[in-house]
Structure formats: structure tokens, C-alpha cells
C-alpha positions as CSV (number, residue, x, y, z in Angstrom):
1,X,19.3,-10.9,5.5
2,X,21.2,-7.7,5.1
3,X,19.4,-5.7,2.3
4,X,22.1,-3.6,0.0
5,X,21.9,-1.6,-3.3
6,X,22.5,-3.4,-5.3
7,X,20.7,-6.4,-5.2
8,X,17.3,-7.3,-6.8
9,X,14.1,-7.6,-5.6
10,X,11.1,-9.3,-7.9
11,X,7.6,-8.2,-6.6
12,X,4.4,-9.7,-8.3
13,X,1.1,-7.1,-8.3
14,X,3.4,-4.4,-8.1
15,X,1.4,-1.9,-9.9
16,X,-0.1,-0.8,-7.5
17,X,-1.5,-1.1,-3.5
18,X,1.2,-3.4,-1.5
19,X,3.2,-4.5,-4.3
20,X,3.8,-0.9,-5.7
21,X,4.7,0.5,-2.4
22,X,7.3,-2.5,-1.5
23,X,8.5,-1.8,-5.1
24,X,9.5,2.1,-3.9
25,X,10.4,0.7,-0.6
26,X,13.0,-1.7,-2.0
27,X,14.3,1.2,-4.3
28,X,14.9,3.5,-1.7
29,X,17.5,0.8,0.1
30,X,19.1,0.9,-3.4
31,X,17.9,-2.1,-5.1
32,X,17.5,-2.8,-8.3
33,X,13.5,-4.1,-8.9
34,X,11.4,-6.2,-11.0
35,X,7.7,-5.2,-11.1
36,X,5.2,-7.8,-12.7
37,X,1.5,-6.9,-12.9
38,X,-1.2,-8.3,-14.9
39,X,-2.6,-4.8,-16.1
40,X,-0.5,-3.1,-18.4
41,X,-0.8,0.2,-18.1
42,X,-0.8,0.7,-14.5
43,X,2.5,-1.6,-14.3
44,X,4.2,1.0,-16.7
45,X,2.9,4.1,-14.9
46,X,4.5,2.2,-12.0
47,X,8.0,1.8,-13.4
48,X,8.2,4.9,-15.0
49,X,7.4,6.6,-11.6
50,X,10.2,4.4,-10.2
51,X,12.6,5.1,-12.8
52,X,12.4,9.0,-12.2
53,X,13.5,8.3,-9.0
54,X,16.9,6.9,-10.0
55,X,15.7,3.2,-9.9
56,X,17.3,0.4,-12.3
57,X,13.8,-0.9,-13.1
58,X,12.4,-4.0,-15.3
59,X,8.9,-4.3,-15.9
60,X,7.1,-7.2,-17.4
61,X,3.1,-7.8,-17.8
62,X,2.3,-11.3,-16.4
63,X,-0.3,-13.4,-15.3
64,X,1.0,-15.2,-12.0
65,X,-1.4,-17.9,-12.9
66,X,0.1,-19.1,-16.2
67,X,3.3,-20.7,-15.4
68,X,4.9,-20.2,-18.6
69,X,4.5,-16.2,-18.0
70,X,5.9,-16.5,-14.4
71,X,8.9,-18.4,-16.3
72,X,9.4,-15.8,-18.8
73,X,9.6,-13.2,-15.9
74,X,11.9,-15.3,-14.3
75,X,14.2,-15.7,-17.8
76,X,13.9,-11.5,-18.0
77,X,14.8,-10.9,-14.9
78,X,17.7,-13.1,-15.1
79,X,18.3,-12.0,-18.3
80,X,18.4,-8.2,-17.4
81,X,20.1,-8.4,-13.7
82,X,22.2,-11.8,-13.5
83,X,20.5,-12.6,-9.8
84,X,17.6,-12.1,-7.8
85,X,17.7,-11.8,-4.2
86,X,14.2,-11.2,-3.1
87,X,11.0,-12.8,-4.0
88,X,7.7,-11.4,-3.3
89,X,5.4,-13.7,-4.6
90,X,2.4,-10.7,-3.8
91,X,-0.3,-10.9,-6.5
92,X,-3.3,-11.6,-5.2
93,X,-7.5,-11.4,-6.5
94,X,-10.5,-11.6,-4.7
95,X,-13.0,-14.3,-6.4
96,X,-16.7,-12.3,-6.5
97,X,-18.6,-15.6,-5.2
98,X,-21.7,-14.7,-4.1
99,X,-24.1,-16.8,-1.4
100,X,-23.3,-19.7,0.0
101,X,-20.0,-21.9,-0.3
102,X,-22.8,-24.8,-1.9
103,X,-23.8,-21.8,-4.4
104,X,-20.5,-20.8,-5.3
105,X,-19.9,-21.1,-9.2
106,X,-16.3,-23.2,-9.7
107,X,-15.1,-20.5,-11.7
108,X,-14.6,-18.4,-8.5
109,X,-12.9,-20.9,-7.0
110,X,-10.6,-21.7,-9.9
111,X,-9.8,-18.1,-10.5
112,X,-9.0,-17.7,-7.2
113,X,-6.3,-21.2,-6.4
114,X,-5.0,-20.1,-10.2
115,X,-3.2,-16.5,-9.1
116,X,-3.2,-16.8,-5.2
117,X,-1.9,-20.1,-4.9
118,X,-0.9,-21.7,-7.6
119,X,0.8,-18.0,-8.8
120,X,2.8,-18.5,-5.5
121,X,4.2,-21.9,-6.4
122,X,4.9,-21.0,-10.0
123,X,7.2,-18.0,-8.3
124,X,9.2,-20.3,-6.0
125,X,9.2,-23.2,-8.6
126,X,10.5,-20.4,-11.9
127,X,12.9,-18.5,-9.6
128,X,14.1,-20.6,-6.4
129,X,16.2,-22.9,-8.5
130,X,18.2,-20.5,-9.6
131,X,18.6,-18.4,-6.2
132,X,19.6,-21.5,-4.8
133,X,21.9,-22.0,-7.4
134,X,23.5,-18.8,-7.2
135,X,24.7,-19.6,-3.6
136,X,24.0,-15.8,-1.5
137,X,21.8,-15.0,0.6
138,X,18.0,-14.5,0.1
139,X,14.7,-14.1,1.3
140,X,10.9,-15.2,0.0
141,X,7.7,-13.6,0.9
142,X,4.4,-14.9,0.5
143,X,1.2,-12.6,0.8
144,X,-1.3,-14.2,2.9
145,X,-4.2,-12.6,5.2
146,X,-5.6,-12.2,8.4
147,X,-8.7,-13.4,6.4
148,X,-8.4,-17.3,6.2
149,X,-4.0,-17.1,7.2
150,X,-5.0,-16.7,11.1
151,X,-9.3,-17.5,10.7
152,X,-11.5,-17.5,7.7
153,X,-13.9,-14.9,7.3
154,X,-16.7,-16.8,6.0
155,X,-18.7,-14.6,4.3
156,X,-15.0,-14.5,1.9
157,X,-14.7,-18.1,2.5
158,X,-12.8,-18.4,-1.2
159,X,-10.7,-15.8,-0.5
160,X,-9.9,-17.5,2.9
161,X,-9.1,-20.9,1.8
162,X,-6.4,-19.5,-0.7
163,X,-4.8,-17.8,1.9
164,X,-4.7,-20.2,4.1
165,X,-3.0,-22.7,1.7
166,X,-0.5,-20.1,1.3
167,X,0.3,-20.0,5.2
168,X,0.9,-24.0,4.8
169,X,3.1,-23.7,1.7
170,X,5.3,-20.8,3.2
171,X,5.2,-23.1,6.1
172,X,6.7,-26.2,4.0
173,X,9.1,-23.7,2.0
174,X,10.7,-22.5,5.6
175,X,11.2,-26.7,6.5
176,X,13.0,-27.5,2.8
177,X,15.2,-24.3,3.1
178,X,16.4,-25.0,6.3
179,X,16.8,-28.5,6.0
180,X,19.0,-28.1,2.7
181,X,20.9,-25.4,4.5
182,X,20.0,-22.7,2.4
183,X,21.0,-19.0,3.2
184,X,17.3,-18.1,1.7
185,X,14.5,-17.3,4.4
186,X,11.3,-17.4,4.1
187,X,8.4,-15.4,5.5
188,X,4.4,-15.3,5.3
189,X,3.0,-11.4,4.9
190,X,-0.2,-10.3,6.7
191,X,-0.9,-7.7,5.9
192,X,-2.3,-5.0,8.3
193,X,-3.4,-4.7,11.1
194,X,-6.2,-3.3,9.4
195,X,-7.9,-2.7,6.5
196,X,-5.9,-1.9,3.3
197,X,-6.8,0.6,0.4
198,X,-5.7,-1.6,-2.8
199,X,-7.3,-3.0,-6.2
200,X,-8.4,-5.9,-4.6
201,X,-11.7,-5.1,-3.9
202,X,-11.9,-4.5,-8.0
203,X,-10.1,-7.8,-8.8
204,X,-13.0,-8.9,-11.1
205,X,-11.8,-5.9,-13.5
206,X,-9.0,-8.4,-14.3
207,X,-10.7,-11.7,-14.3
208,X,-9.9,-13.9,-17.3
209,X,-12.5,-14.8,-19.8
210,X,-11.0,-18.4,-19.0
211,X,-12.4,-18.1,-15.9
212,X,-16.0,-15.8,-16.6
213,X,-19.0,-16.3,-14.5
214,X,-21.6,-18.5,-15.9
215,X,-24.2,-16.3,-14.4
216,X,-25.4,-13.0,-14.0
217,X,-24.3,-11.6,-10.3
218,X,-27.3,-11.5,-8.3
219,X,-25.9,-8.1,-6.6
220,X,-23.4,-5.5,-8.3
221,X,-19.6,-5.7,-7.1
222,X,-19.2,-3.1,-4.8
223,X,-16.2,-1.0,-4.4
224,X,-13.9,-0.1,-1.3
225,X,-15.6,3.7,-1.0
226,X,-18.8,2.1,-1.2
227,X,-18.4,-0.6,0.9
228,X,-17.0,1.9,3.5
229,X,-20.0,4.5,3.1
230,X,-22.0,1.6,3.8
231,X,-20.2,0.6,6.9
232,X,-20.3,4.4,8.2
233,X,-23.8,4.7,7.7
234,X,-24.3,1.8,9.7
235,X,-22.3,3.1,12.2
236,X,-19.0,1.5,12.0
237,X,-16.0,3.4,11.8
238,X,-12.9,1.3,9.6
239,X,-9.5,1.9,10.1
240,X,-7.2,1.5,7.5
241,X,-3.3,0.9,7.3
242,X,-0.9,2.6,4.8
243,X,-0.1,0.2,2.0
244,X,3.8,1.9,3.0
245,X,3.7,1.2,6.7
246,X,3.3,-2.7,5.1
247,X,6.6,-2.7,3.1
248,X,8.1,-1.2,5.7
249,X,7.2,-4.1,7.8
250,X,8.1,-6.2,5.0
251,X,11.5,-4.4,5.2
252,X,12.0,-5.0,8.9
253,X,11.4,-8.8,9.0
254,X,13.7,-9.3,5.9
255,X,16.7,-7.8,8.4
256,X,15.5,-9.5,11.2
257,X,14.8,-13.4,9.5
258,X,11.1,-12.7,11.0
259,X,9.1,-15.8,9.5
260,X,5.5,-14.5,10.5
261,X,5.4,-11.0,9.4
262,X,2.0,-10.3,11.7
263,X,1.9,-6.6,12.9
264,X,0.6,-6.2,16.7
265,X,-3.2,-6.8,16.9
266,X,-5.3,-7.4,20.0
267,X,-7.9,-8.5,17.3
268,X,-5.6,-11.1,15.3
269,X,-4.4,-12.4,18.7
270,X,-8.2,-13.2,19.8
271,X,-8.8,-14.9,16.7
272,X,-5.3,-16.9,17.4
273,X,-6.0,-17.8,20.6
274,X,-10.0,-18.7,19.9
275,X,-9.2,-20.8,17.0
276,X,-6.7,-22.7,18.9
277,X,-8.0,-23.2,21.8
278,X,-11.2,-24.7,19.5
279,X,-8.2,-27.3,18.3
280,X,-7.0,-27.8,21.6
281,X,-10.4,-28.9,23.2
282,X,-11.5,-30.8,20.2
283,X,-14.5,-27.9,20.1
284,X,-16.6,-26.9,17.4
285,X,-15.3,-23.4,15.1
286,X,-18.0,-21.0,16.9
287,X,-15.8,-18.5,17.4
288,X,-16.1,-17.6,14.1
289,X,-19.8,-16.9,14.8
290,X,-18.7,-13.4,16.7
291,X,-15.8,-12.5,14.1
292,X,-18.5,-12.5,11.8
293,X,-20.2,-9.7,13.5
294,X,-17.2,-7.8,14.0
């Protein structure tokens, strides 16, 4: 897909971390962009920023999760712009489950399916329709991770399964577009190839009373600096990836039709290969014993 100014991009969590810099990434080729974000004020901070850059900008407060919401977005977007040409269905929350998958509280799990998967489906069911409709060319793009996309990490194992259900649907999306003969691609995001400095290690500030923990957490959340300091001390240097050297991968697979948008990794590749050579030898997972540990 050629990108030109122009066109319009939609980008859900775009207030800040990967959605916010694909956001500024999309408004520096010229197009016009649609930020949704489930916390208000950080969304407008986010589109005022934007704007006094010269971007044609509509903002909108939604929760991915509630389909009516991701409909209304869809209506204002329409509404505002006429078209959309790029999804990026981006929102994404970790689910604070503590212990054991058998220990889990369902509320963790339900939070978690409600904004990373089924906030996916409502963006391609609310929006597709009508980019199908309008006959040019397109693209989708679906945030997954490393982190259940290529293997789960278990000790995240929520996390993991809702990422890997969003491989399988981008997947499915990529079959029915090409065998309608759409001109709309589709691609599945991981983002990296290593760790990423964005809200979601705070998801629970957003976490809907709907969805509150029946319990008391048996340990405190703890943040990315935290977590880090911890790692440090243990001995373990992290490397991180700029949230902008994502979108600009983002960018780059748009133009070249790239369905898995997976940066180089000897890592990732490992797990790949482990995982299916597992399959391939009817072998039980325990490669996952040693990405544990790393």
C-alpha cells in the first residue's frame, strides 16, 4: 500500500507508548489521524501535541472493549473524514493475575479477551465494512507480542493467550481479504525486538470496575522502573526498543504488504524454531522451561 497525505489512519491506545508514536509517524507522511484512548486526558494531551504540528486530528475516548464505543468511533471518524485507510487495532492491557493459571481470578481473564481480543474484532467488524465498501486500497494492523504471538511466557500466561488469539484472527482476516479480492492487507505487529517502555505495565490504572478483582493482590503491582531496578540488581542488563523505531516498522511493512511485521531477533527465531520443532516431533513444550529463565 502506498501511504499518501491525505489519507486516514485510525490507531486504538494512541495516547501514548506505540499507539502515540505511530499516531506522529502517520502524521509526518501527511495523513490525517484518528486517536482513540480509553484515558481522557492523556488522549487530549496527545492530539493537541499533534495538532501543533499541522496534523488534521480527531480524537475520541473509547473503550475498545465495548462495541458500541468502537462503533461510535467508527461513525466519527467517518463522520469527520469520509474514509479510513488504515486500521490499527493497537489497544492493549495487561491482566495483573497473580500465581498460578488454576489461581487466576476470571476477572483477569475477562478483562484481558474484552480489550485485547475482542477490542480487535469490534475494530475490524465497526470499520472493515465500510473500507471494503469504499473500494481503495487499505491496510489492518493487529498488535500482538512476542509473548504468547511466537511462545507464551508463562509466568504472563493471560497476557499470552490473548495475543496469541490475535495472531490466529489476523491470520483468518489475511485468508477472507484475499479470497474476496480486496485491495486491504493485513498484518500482525510484534512489537520489538525488545522490551518496550509503554503504559502497559500500569494497565490496572484503567481496569474497569466491571471487571475489579475480587481479592486483595497478594503482592503490589510493580512498575516498569521497578521491575527494571530489580532486574539490574540481579544482574541482568534489559534492552529496550524505541516505541518510534516500532511505527517506523509499522510504516515499512504497510509499503511493502509485509504480513508478519517481526523485527530481526536471534531470540524470537530460537523460540520459532523450538516451538516448532516441539510440533513437528509430537514433543512435549519444554522449551519453554529455558525461556523462562531467560
Amino acid at each position: 500500500m502506498r501511504l499518501r497525505a491525505g489519507q486516514v489512519a485510525v490507531v486504538t491506545g494512541a495516547a501514548g507508548g506505540i499507539g502515540l508514536a505511530m499516531a506522529r509517524r502517520f502524521a509526518a507522511e501527511g495523513l490525517r489521524v484518528v486517536l482513540a484512548d480509553v484515558e481522557e486526558a492523556p488522549l487530549r494531551a496527545a492530539a493537541d501535541e499533534l495538532v501543533a504540528d499541522g496534523a488534521e486530528v480527531l480524537a475520541r475516548t473509547v473503550d475498545v472493549g465495548v462495541r458500541e464505543e468502537v462503533a461510535a468511533l467508527a461513525d466519527a471518524a467517518y463522520d469527520t473524514f469520509g474514509v479510513v485507510h488504515l486500521l490499527c487495532n493497537n489497544a492493549g492491557v495487561g491482566s495483573g493475575a497473580e500465581g498460578r493459571m488454576w489461581e487466576h481470578e476470571p476477572n483477569d481473564w475477562k478483562w484481558a479477551f474484552e480489550v485485547n481480543v475482542w477490542g480487535v474484532f469490534h475494530g475490524v467488524q465497526c470499520f472493515l465494512p465500510r473500507m471494503l465498501a469504499a473500494g481503495e486500497d487499505g491496510h489492518v494492523v493487529n498488535t500482538s507480542s512476542t509473548d504468547g504471538g511466537i511462545a507464551p511466557l508463562p509466568t504472563a500466561s493471560v497476557y499470552a493467550v490473548t495475543k496469541a488469539a490475535v495472531v490466529t484472527l489476523t491470520e483468518s482476516l489475511y485468508a477472507h481479504l484475499r479470497a474476496a479480492g480486496a485491495p486491504i492487507g493485513a498484518s500482525v505487529l510484534f512489537p520489538g525486538p525488545h522490551m518496550l517502555r509503554t503504559g502497559l505495565w500500569e494497565s490496572h490504572r484503567n481496569r474497569p470496575e466491571r471487571y475489579a478483582k475480587s481479592r486483595p493482590r497478594r503482592t503490589p503491582y510493580r512498575s516498569l522502573a521497578q521491575w527494571e531496578a530489580a532486574m539490574k540488581e540481579a544482574g541482568q542488563e534489559i534492552a529496550f526498543t524505541p516505541v518510534e523505531d516500532v511505527a517506523e516498522q509499522v510504516v515499512d511493512g504497510i509499503r511493502a504488504g509485509r504480513f508478519w511485521m517481526l523485527p530481526p531477533s536471534a531470540h524470537t527465531d530460537a523460540q520459532i524454531r523450538a516451538r516448532s520443532r516441539s510440533m513437528l516431533d509430537r514433543a512435549a513444550p519444554s522449551y519453554l522451561e529455558s525461556f523462562i529463565l531467560d
